[in-house]
C-alpha positions in Angstrom: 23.7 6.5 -26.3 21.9 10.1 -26.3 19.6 10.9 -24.5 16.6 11.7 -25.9 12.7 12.7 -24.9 11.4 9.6 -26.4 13.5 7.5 -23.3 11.9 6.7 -20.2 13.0 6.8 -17.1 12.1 5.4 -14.0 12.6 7.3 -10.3 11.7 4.9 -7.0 13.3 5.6 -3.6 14.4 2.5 -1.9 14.4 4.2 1.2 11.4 6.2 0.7 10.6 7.4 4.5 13.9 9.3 4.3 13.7 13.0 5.1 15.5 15.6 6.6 16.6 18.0 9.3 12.9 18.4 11.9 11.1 21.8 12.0 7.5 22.2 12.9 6.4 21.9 10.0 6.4 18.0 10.3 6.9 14.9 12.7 9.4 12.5 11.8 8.4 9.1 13.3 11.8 7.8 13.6 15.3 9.4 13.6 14.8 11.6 9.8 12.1 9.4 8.3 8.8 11.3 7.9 5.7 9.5 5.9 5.0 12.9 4.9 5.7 13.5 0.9 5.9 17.1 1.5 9.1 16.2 3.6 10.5 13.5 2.2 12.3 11.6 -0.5 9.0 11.6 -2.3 9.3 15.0 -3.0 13.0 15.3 -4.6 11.0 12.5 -6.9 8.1 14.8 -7.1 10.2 17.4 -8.5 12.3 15.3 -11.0 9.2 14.2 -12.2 7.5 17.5 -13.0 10.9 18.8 -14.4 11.7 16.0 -17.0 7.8 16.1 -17.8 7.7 20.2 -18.4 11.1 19.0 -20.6 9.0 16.4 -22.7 10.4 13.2 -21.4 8.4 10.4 -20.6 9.0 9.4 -16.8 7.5 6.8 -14.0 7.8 7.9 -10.8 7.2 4.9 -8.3 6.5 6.3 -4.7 5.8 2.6 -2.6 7.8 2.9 0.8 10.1 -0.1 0.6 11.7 0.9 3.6 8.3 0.0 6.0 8.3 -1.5 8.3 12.3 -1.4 8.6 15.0 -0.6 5.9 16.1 -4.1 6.0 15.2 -5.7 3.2 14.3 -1.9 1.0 17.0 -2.5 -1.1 15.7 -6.5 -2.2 12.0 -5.2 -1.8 12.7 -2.1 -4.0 14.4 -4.6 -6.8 11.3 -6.8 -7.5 9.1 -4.2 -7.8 12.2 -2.3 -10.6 12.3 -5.4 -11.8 8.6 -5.7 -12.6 8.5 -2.5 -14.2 11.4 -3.6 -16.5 9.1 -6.5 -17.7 6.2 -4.2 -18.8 8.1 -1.2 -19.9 11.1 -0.2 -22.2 13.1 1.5 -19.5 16.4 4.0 -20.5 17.2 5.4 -17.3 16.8 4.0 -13.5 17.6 6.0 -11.2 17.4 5.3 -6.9 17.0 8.9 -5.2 18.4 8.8 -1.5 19.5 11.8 0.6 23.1 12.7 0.9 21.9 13.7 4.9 19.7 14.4 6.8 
């Protein structure tokens, strides 16, 4: 189907800790996760969700850390909660952002 502003799409990061090459500007507390927004997955979110908003589509942007306290388990963690938000809402897009690499 088209895509249209009406839809609404739903961003979440399964692995939402994930973030990217160190610099001063932040502390990573394991190898590239960082609980800081500004530096990690959150962010790409953050920015999908101002884009698609500024374009007039309607857009949840879930920002839990289902990867805390260890990525085992993100993926089934991250899954209820989707699937919980499919109950309440009519959903068009779903969409699981991850880094490529660090």
């Amino acid at each position: 189907s088209d895509v249209c502003s009406s839809d609404l799409y739903n961003f979440y990061t399964s692995h939402t800790s994930e973030s990217f090459k160190a610099n001063e500007k932040y502390e990573m507390y394991k190898n590239y996760r960082s609980l800081d927004e500004n530096y990690n997955i959150v962010k790409i979110g953050n920015v999908f969700e101002e884009s698609l908003t500024e374009m007039g589509f309607n857009v949840i942007h879930n920002s839990e850390y289902f990867d805390l306290p260890s990525t085992t388990g993100a993926y089934k963690r991250s899954r209820v909660k989707v699937e919980s938000i499919l109950e309440k809402n009519n959903i068009s897009t779903i969409i699981d952002v991850h880094r490529d690499a660090y």
